[in-house]
C-alpha positions in Angstrom: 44.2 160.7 167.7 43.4 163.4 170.7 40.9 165.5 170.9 41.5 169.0 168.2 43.2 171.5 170.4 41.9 175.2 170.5 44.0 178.1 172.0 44.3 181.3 171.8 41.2 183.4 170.3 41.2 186.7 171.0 37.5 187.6 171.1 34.8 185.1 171.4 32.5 187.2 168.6 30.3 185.6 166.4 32.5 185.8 163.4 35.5 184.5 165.6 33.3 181.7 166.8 33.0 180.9 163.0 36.3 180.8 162.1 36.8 178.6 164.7 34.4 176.3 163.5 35.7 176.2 160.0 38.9 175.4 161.1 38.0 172.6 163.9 35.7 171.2 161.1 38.4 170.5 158.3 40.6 168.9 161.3 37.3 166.5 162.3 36.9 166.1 158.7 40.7 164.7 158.2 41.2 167.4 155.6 44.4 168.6 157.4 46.2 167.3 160.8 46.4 170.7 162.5 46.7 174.4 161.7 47.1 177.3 163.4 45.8 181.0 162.5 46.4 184.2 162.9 44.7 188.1 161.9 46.2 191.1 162.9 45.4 194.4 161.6 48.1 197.3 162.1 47.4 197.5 166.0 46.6 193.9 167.1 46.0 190.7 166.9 42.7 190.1 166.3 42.6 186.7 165.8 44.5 184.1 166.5 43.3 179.7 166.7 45.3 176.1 167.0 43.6 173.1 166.2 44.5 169.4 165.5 48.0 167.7 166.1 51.7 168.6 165.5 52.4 165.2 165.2 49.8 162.3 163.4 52.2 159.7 165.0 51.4 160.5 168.6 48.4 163.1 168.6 50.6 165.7 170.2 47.8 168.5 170.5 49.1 171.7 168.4 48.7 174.7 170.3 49.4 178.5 168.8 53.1 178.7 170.2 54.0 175.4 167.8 57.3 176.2 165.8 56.7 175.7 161.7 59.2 175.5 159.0 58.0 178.4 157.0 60.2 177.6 154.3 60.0 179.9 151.4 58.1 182.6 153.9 61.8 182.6 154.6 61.4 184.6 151.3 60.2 188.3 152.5 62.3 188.1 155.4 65.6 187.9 153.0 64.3 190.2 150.8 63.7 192.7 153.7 67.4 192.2 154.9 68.3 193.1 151.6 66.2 196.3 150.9 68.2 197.7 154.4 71.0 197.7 152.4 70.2 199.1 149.4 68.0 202.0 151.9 71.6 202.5 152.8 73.5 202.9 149.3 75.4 199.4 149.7 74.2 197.9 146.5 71.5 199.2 143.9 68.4 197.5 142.7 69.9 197.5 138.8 73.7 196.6 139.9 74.5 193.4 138.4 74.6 190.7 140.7 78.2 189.9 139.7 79.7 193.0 141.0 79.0 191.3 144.8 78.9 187.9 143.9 82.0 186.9 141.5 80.5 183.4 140.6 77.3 184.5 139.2 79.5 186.4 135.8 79.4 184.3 132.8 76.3 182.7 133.2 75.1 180.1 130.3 71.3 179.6 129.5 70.1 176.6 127.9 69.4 176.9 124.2 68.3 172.9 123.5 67.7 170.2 126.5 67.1 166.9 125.1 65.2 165.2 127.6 65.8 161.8 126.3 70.1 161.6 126.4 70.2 164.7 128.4 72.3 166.4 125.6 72.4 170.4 126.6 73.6 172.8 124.5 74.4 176.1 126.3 74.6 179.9 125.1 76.0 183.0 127.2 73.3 184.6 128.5 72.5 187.9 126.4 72.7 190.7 130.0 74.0 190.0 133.5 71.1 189.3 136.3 70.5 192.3 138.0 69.9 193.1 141.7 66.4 193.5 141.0 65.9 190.3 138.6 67.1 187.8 141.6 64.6 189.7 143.9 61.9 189.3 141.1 62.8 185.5 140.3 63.2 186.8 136.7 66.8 186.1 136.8 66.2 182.8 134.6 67.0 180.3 137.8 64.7 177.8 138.7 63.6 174.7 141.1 64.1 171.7 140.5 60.2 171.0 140.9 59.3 174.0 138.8 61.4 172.9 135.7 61.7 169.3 134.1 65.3 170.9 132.5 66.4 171.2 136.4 65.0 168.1 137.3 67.0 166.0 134.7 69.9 168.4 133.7 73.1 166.7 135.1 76.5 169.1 134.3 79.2 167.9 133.0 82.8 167.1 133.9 84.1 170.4 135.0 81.0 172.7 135.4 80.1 174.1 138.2 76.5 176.1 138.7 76.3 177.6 141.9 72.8 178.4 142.5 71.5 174.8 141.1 71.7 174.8 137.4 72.2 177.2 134.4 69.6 179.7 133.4 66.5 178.9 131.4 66.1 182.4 129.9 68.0 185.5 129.7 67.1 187.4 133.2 64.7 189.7 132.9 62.5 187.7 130.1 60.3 186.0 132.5 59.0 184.9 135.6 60.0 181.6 137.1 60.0 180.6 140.7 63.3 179.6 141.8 66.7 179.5 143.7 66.8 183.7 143.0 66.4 184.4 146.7 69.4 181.8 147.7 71.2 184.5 145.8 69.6 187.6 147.5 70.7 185.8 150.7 73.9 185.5 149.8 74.4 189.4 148.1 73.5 190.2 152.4 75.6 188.5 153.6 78.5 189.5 151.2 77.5 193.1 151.2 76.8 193.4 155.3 79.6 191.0 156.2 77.4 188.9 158.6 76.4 185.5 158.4 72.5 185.8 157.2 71.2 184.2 160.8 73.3 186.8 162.8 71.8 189.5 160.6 68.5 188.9 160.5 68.8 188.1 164.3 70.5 191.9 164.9 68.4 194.0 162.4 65.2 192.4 162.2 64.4 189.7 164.6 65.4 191.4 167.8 64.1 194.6 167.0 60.6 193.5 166.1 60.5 191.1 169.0 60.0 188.1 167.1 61.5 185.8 169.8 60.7 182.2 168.4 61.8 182.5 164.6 65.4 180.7 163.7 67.2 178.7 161.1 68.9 176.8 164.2 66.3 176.1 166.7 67.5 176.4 170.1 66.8 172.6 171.6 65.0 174.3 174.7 62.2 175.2 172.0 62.8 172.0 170.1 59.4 170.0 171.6 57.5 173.2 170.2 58.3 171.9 166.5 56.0 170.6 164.6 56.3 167.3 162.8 57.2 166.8 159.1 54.2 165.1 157.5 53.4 163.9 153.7 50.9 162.1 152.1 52.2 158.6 151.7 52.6 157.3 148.2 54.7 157.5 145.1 52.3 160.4 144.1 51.7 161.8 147.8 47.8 161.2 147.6 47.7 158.8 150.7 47.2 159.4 154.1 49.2 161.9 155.8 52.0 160.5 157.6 55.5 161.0 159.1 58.4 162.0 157.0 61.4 159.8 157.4 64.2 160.8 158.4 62.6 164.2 160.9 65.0 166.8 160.1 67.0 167.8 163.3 67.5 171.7 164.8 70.2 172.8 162.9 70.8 174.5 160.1 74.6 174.0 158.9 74.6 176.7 156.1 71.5 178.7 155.8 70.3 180.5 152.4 68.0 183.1 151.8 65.4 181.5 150.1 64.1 178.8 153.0 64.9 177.4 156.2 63.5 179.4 159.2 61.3 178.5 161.7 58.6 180.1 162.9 55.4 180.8 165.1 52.3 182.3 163.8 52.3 185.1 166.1 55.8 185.9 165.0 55.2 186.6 161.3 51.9 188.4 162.8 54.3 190.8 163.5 56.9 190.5 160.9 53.4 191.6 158.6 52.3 194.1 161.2 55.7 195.9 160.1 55.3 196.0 157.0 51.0 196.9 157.5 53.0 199.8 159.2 55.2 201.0 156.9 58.4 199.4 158.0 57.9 200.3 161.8 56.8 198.5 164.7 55.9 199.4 168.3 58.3 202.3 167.6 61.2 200.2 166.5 61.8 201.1 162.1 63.3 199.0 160.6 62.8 200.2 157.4 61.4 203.3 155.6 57.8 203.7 154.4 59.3 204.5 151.0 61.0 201.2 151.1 57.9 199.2 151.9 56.0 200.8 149.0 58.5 199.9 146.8 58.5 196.4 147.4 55.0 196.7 147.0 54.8 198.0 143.7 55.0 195.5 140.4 59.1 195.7 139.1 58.0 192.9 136.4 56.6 195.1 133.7 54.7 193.4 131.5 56.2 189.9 132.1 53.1 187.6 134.3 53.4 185.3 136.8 52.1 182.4 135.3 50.3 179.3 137.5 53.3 176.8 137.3 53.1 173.1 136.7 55.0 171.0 139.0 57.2 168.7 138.0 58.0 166.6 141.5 54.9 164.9 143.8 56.7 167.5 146.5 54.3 170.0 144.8 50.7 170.4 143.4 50.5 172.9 140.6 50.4 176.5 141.8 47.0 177.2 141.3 46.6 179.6 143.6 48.2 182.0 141.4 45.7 184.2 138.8 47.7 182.4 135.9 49.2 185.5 134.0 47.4 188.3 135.8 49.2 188.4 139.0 52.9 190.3 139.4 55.7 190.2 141.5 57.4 192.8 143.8 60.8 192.8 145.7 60.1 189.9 147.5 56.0 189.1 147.5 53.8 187.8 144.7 50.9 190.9 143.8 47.5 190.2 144.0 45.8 192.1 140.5 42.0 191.0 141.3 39.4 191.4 143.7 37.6 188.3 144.4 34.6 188.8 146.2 35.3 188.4 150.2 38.7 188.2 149.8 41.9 190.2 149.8 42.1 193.6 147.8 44.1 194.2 144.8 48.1 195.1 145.8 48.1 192.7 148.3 51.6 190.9 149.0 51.7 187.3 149.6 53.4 184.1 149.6 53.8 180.6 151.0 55.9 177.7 152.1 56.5 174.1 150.7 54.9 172.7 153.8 51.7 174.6 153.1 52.1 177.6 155.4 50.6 180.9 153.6 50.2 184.8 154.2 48.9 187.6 152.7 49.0 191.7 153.5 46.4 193.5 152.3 47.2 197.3 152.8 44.0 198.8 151.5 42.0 196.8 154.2 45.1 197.0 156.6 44.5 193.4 157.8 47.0 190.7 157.4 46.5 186.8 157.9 48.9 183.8 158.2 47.6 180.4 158.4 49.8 177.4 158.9 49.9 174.1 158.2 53.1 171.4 158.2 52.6 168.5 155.6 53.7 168.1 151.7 52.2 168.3 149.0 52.7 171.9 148.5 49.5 173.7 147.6 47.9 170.7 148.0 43.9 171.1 147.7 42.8 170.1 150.7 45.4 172.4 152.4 44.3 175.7 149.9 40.5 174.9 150.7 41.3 175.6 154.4 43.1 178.9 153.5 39.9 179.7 150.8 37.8 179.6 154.4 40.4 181.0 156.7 40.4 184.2 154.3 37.2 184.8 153.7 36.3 184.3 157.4 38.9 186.8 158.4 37.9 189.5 156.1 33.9 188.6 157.8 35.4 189.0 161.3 37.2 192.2 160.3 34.1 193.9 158.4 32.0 193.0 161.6 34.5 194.6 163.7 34.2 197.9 161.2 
């Protein structure tokens, strides 16, 4: 393996000079093959660090232009696409879903699911999924490694489910991550007429600048891409290796709730927006009101609970304050203040390849830290964000 790469810092102060050594350190310590970091607070970056490979099979040095699958940080971006609409009186937060979206009326949830002969009895659901409960994932969907029932359910002659399975709860009950934002991708591009990469390209990627982020990657860009890595073994606790088969640079039909790729400094200022209140370098691209609504909880009293996993793909999300935390339109809701970290109504959220960020509008910093290997929310790969955070929010009080 080569030598850990550095680029990029943008001051050589004593609290940068420790982030950097946190993050060379789990890199020489094999914790992680390579990350990149950034901090920006509502004016700049102020921080920004590659280290370790994109690729464990040749030692290709990372550097902080390296193009990640964000995956689910897809997430925000969809959800933002959608809140322009409903800014301009398309669709409402309370419609029901159906009204846009024909195939989502009817929809069963699962009353009994015997794991054993995979016997499922089904029920109509009690309300139709609302606007809002797809862009809360309270609409009852799910993943299939976030519910055993979607793991094993198989549908029977003649049923169709079009977002991947039929609904474990009547939508609004409870909180289960899920295929909800596949939906909210789909209500934009019903509702705008535009195919979600064209959209996103004309109302939010060309107006914020954010040059290198795509669901097709353009194959001048393609040796910028980071590898797709795993930890080898049936229960992905090996050493990290190469995925097989690489996925290629397209995209042949993308959804809302993953897909894109993306650089560091791009989301840096896909969260400097929304630090900003929707604006950015003079470009708006969507109200302040807007951006403190899809801050604010629209769960109620229904938690976001620490889910178990139920595929090696994933660790348990532990990183969630198991049935304290909330959800907005489109950002999990930090409710505590652990000491050093980020402040209570702080938005956040990550990808399947362990790529995370957080806004934290009280302190007005934001951070996004990338890495590019399954498990998701694997420890090693969450011990490295622990440092990155803390570290930023010490390089941003010695900056105060």
């Amino acid at each position: 393996m080569e030598k850990p790469a550095l680029a990029g810092t943008a001051s050589a102060s004593p609290e940068s000079a420790a982030l950097d050594a946190s993050l060379r350190g789990a890199i020489e310590r094999k914790d992680v093959p390579g990350v990149v970091a950034l901090v920006t607070d509502r004016e700049r970056m102020l921080y920004q660090g590659a280290f370790g490979v994109a690729d464990v099979a040749t030692g290709r040095p990372l550097t902080t232009d390296a193009l990640f699958r964000i995956a689910s940080m897809t997430k925000p971006v969809t959800s933002v696409a959608l809140m322009q609409l409903v800014e301009q009186g398309r669709l409402g937060l309370d419609d029901p879903a159906e009204k846009y979206l024909p195939e989502l009326a009817g929809l069963k949830v699962v009353e009994s699911f015997d794991a054993a002969t995979g016997a499922c009895k089904l029920r109509p659901a009690s309300r139709p999924a609302t606007v809002r409960h797809f862009l809360t994932h309270t609409s009852g969907l799910a993943y299939p490694f976030t519910s055993a029932i979607w793991r094993d359910f198989k549908p029977c002659a003649g049923e169709s489910y079009p977002f991947g399975g039929p609904l474990l709860f009547d939508p609004g009950e409870r909180w289960h991550y899920s295929t909800s934002t596949d939906v909210v991708g789909r209500l934009v591009e019903v509702v705008s007429g535009e195919l979600l990469e064209d959209y996103f390209r004309q109302h939010i990627f060309a107006p914020l600048r954010m040059d290198d982020t795509f669901y097709n990657v353009p194959e001048a860009k393609g040796s910028r891409l980071v590898a797709q890595q795993w930890r080898g073994g049936e229960r992905m606790d090996g050493a990290i290796e190469l995925q097989k088969p690489q996925l290629g640079l397209t995209i042949a039909s993308p959804i809302g709730g993953g897909g894109l790729a993306s650089t560091a400094e791009d989301y840096g200022r896909f969260m400097r927006m929304l630090l900003n209140g929707g604006a950015l370098e003079g470009v708006r691209v969507l109200e302040a009101g807007t951006v403190a609504l899809m801050g604010q909880n629209h769960i109620g009293a229904v938690a976001v609970p620490a889910l178990k996993s139920v595929l090696p793909r994933s660790a348990d999300f532990t990183f969630i304050a198991d049935g304290r935390d909330k959800w907005g339109l489109g950002f999990l809701i930090t409710v505590d203040q652990v000491p050093g970290k980020r402040s209570p109504g702080s938005l956040s959220w990550a990808g399947i390849n362990n790529t995370y960020f957080w806004i934290d509008p009280i302190s007005g910093i934001a951070g996004v830290i990338m890495m590019q290997y399954l498990p998701f929310a694997d420890a090693r790969a969450l011990a490295v964000h622990d440092a990155f955070e803390r570290g930023a929010y010490q390089l941003v009080s010695a900056g105060r």
